[in-house]
N, C-alpha and C positions, 0 to 999 in steps of 0.2 A: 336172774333173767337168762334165756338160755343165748340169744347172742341177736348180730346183725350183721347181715349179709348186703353187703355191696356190690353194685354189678359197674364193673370198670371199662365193660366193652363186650363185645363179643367174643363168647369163651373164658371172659375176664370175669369172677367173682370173688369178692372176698369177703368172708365169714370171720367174725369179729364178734367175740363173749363176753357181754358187757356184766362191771359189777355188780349189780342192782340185784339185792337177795330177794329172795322168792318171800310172796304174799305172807305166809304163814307166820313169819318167824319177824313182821313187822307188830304184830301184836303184843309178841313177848316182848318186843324191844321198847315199846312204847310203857309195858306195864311196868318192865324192870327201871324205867326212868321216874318214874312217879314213885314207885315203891325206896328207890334208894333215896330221892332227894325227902319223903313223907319220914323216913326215918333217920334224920340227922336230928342228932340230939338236944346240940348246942349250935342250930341254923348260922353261918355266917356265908359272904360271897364268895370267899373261894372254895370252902367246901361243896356248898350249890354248884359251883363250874366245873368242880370237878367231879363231881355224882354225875353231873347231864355231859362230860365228856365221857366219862365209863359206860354211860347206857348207848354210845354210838347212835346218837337218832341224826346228831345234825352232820356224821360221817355218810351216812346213807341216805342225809337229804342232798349233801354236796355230788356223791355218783348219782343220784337220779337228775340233776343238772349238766353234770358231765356227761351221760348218756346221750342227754338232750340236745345238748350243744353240739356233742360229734353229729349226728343228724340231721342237725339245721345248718351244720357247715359243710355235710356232704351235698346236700341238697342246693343250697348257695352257689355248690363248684360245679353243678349242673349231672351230679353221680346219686343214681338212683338208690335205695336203702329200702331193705324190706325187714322188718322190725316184726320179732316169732318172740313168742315165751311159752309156757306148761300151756295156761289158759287162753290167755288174750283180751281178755277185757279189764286187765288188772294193771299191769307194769307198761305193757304196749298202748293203754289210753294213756297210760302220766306221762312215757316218753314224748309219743304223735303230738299230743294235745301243747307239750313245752315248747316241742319243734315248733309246733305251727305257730305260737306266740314270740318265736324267736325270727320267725320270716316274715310273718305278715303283721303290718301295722295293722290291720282292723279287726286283727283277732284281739290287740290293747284296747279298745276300747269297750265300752260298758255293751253295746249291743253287739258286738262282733263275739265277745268274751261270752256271751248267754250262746250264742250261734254254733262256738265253737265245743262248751260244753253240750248243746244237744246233739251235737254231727260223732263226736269222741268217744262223750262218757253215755247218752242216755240212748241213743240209735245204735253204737256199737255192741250195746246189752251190760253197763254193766253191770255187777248185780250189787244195787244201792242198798234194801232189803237186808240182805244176807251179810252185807259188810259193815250196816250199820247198826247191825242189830237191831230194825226195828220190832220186830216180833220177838216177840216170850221166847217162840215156838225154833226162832232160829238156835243153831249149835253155837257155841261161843268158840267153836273150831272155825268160824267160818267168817265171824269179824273179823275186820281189819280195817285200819284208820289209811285207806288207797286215797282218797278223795281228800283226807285232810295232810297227808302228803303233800299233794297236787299244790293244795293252795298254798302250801307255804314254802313250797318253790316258788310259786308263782308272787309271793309276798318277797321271797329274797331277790328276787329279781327288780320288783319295783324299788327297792332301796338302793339296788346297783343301776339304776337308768329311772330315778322321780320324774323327769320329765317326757318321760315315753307312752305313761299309760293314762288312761285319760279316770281310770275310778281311783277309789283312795282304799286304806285296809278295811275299814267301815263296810264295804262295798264286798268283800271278800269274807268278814266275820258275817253278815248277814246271810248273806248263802250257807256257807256255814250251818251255824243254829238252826234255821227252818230245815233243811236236811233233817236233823233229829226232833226237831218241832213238827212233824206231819201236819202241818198250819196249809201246805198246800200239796198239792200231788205231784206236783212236778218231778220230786224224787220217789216218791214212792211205787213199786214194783223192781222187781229182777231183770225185767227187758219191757221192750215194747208192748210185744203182747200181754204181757200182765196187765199194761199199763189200758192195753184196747178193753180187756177182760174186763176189769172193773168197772169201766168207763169214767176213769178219772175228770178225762176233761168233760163231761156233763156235769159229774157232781161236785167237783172241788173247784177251788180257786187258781191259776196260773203263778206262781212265783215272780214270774218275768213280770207280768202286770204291777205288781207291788210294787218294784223294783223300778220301772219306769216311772211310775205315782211319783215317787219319794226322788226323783234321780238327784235333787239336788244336793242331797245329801251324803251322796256316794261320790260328786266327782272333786279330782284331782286339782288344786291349786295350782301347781305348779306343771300342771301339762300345757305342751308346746304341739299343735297342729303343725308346724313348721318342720319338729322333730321325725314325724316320718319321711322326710323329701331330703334331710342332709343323712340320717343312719336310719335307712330303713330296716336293715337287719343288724339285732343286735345280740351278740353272743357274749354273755354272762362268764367271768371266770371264778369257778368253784372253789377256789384257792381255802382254806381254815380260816385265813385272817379278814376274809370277806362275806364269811356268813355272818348272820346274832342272829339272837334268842329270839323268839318271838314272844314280846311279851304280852302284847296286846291281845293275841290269842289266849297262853295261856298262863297270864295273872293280870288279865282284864279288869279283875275286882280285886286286887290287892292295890288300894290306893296308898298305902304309907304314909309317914310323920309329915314328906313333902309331897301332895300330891303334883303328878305330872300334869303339864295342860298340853292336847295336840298340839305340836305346830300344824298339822294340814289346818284344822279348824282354827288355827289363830291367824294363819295369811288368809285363808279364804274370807274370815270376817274384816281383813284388812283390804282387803282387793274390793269388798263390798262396799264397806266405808267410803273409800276412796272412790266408787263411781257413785255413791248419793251427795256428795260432796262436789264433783264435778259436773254432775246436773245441775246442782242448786247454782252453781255460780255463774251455769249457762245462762240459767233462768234471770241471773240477777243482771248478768250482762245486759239481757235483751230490755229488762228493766232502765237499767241507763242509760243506752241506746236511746229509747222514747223519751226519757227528761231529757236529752239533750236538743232533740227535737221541739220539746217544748220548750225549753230555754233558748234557740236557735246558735248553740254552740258548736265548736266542735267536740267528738270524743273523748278524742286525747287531751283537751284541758279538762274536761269533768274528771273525768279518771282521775286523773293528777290530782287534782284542786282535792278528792274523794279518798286519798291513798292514809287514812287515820290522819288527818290535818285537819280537819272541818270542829267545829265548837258548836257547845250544845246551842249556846248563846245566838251561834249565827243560825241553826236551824229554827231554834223560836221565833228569832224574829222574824227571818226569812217566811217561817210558814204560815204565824197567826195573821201578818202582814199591818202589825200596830203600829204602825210610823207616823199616827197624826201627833205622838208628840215629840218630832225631832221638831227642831226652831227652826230648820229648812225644808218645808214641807214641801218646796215648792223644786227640791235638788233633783238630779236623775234617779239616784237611790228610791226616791220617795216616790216618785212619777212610776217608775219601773215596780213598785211592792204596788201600788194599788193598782195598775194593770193586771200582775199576777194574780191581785183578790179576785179578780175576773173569770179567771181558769184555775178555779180547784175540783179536786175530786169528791163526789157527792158519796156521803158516806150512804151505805145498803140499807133499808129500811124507811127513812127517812118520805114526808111526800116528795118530795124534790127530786127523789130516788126514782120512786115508784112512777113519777109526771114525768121525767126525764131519762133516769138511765144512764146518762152516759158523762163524762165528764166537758161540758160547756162553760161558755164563756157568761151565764144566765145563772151559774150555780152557788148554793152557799159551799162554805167550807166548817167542817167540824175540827181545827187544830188540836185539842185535846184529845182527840181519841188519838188522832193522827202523833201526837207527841209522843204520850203514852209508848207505842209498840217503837218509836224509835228511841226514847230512854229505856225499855228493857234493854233493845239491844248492845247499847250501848255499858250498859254497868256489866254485859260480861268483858269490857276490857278492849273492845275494839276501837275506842275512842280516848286514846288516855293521852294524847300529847295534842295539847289543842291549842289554839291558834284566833287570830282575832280576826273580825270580817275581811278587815282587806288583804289578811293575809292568805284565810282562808277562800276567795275569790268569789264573794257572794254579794257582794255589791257590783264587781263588776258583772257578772252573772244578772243581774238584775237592770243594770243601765243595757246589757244586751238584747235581754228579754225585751225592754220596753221599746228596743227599737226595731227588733222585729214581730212583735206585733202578737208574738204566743199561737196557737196553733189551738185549734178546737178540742182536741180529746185526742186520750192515751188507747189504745188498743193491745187488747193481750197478746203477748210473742208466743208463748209456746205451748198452747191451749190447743190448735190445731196439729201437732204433730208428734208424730210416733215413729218412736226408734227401736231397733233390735228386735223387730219381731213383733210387738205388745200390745195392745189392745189401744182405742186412743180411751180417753176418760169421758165419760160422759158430760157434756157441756149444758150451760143454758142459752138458751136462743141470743141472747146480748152477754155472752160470755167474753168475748169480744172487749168489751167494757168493763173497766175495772173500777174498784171501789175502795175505800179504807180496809174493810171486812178484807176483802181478797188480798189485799196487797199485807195486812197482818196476817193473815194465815199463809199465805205464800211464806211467810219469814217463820212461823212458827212450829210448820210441818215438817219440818227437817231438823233429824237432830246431829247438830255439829260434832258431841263427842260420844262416843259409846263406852260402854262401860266395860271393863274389863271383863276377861272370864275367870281371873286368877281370884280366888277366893267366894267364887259363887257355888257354891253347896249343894243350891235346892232351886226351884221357882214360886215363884207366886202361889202358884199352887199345893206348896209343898210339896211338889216330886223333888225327891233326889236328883242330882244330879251325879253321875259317876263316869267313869272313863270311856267308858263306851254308849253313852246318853250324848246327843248330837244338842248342843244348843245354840240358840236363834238369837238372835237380837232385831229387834224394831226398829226400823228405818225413820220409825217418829219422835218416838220416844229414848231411844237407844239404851235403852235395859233388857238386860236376858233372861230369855223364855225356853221352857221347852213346846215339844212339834204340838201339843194338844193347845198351848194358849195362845200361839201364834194361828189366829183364828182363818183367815186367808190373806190374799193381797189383793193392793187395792190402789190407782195412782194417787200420788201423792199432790197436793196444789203446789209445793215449792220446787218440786221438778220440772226440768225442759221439757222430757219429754214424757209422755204420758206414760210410763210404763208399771204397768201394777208390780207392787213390794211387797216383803210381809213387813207384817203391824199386829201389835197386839189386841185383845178384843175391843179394851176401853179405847184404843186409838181409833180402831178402825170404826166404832160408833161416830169419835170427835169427828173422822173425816167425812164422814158420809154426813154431818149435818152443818159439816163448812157451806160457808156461802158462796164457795169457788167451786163448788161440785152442786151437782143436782141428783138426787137418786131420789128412787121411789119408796119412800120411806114402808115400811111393814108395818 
């Protein structure tokens, strides 16, 4: 690079020759690195480190950062910088473009980062074509890996500051590959006018648009919105013992004896977890909340009474309400269960269903279906220390019930409402009203644990799965998919809030023909 000139003042300039070697001679350095490490005999890791130290790439990736950093720190101190080289759309985009990611928080994120690549690299002309060799026809004097420079500065930066940038490396190898995939136009042409010439944007597709489709898939676990308001500018040190290898780029498909699993994709399916997990038990709150209504208790003794203490023994009885054969039929206990056989929930289907609706004090009760979904739940283990009615507080529960008198009908809590954005779920007109069906599929559509990613291979489908293949897990069923069998999203019945998930195909069938959703069937 031929240098950078500072202007200090009036009559003040000062002109500063920064290291950053000229375009040319980053091709040889690139080829001489492949070529030395492709030719170790007897491959071991410190040979590998020390081939990829002789070929100097990640010496001239640390001055193209150092470059960069002087620049966003003159800039910072309020000293203006005029940034010259041979060309100008070669070493002057990779500096400018570092700068501006090193001053401005909204060049980190995913659409500021498309914004700042069109303003840099593709309106300043550079030439993508010629350096990417996409044509036969271009000179092999004339490629050069500038652009994949770029990004993996821009990669060694996000390992010096994970919480600054809102994509992940996914996000940066995608760009990446479609560059040499002419899958869309975005990079294709030498400048603009090539770009009008052809008329790319009539006949191809946009890059950015993909990128947005898929966004979930690009962003950052571990980014902090917050993080641009405490260091909004952050200056990278290029130091040797702060760069690595990228391996992700380039031995993406060298999985080894131990395959590696992302952390980005293992917190982000932990962060996910953990909010379908925290709906559901919104959900189950608001559930309790209403028995306790119906019970005429308060809260915090059902909680309590509800905390793994309760026995199957007292929900049986509690529920089928069989007490004509205690010898004191006539006790509060007994007064209080045939009251309660008064107010049960009318299982879906049924005519009593169909003639009513809603759960009245007129209704029969189906305890066995109703048992059923509460022994599944039960044999996973949430119920293992149990306790005897009066211990578990169901008799008193029941002398209270009978002296307040029970309450007409349960109403759905969180049927009506929508959170973070999302769609509400489509309801049925007495959705309001809850049934056996709904209250088991409420408890069935969520799944409590997901399955790991550590030794899944392939999917369902038998795709592969490898290191830079993104996979999904089902909010239903919690087993992993990749992006083709994770069909869409869809709200779930056992969440608060209605917010569509993804589900795999077979789920998102079961859910659309739950009886807590209404859709129009095809």
């Amino acid at each position: 690079m031929d240098g950078l000139a500072t202007w200090l003042g009036p009559g003040k300039v000062s002109d500063i020759l920064a290291a950053v070697k000229d375009w040319d001679l980053w091709r040889d350095m690139i080829a001489n690195a492949y070529k030395q490490v492709s030719e170790l005999k007897k491959p071991s890791m410190n040979d590998f480190l020390n081939r990829l130290e002789g070929s100097g790439w990640l010496k001239h990736i640390a001055a193209i950062i150092d470059t960069s950093a002087f620049i966003a720190r003159a800039i910072s101190e309020g000293i203006s910088v005029l940034v010259h080289c041979s060309d100008g759309w070669d070493r002057t985009a990779q500096t400018c473009s570092l700068a501006g990611i090193m001053l401005d928080p909204y060049y980190r994120t995913m659409q500021g980062f498309q914004a700042l690549i069109e303003k840099e690299w593709l309106a300043f002309g550079h030439k993508f074509t010629d350096r990417c060799g996409l044509l036969e026809s271009v000179e092999v004097k004339e490629t050069s890996p500038v652009f994949t420079q770029f990004l993996e500065c821009v990669w060694q930066m996000m390992q010096l500051f994970p919480c600054a940038f809102q994509f992940n490396e996914r996000f940066l190898l995608t760009i990446h590959d479609h560059i040499y995939s002419c899958q869309f136009g975005t990079f294709i042409g030498n400048c603009e006018k090539d770009r009008l010439d052809l008329r790319l944007s009539e006949r191809t597709y946009s890059l950015w648009g993909y990128l947005s489709l898929h966004s979930t898939e690009y962003l950052n676990p571990l980014y902090k919105k917050t993080y641009e308001i405490k260091k909004p500018v952050i200056i990278p040190n290029p130091s040797p013992q702060t760069l690595r290898y990228w391996r992700g780029m380039y031995n993406r498909f060298e999985s080894g004896v131990h395959p590696r699993e992302s952390v980005s994709d293992i917190i982000s399916a932990a962060k996910d977890h953990s909010v379908s997990l925290e709906d559901h038990v919104l959900l189950l709150e608001k559930r309790v909340t209403q028995i306790c209504k119906l019970l005429g208790k308060p809260e915090e003794v059902i909680q309590q009474k509800l905390q793994g203490h309760v026995s199957m023994d007292s929900i049986e009885g509690y529920l089928s309400g069989h007490i004509g054969d205690s010898p004191n039929a006539n006790s509060s206990s007994s007064v209080a269960a045939r009251n309660c056989h008064n107010h049960k929930i009318v299982p879906a289907g049924t005519p009593e269903s169909a003639e009513m609706g809603v759960l009245t004090s007129k209704g029969s009760f189906d305890s066995e279906a109703q048992l059923e979904s509460i022994k599944g739940t039960s044999r996973g283990g949430s119920l293992n220390h149990l306790k005897s009615d009066s211990e578990s507080g169901f008799d008193e529960v029941s002398s209270q019930l009978s002296r307040s008198g029970g309450v007409d009908e349960i109403t759905g809590g969180g049927g009506g409402v929508s959170g973070g954005g999302g769609s509400s779920m489509p309801r049925s007109p007495s959705s309001d009203i809850l049934s056996v069906e709904q209250l088991v599929a409420e408890l069935k559509t969520v799944a409590i644990g997901w399955k790991s990613f550590r030794n899944v291979h392939s999917c369902s489908c038998a795709s592969p799965f490898d290191h830079y293949v993104k996979k999904f897990h089902c909010w239903k069923c919690g087993q992993v998919f990749c992006v083709r069998c994770i069909a869409r999203s869809i709200p779930l019945p056992g969440h608060y809030h209605r917010r569509p998930v993804p589900v795999c195909k077979p789920c998102y069938r079961e859910v659309r023909r739950s009886p807590s959703t209404e859709f129009p069937l095809s």
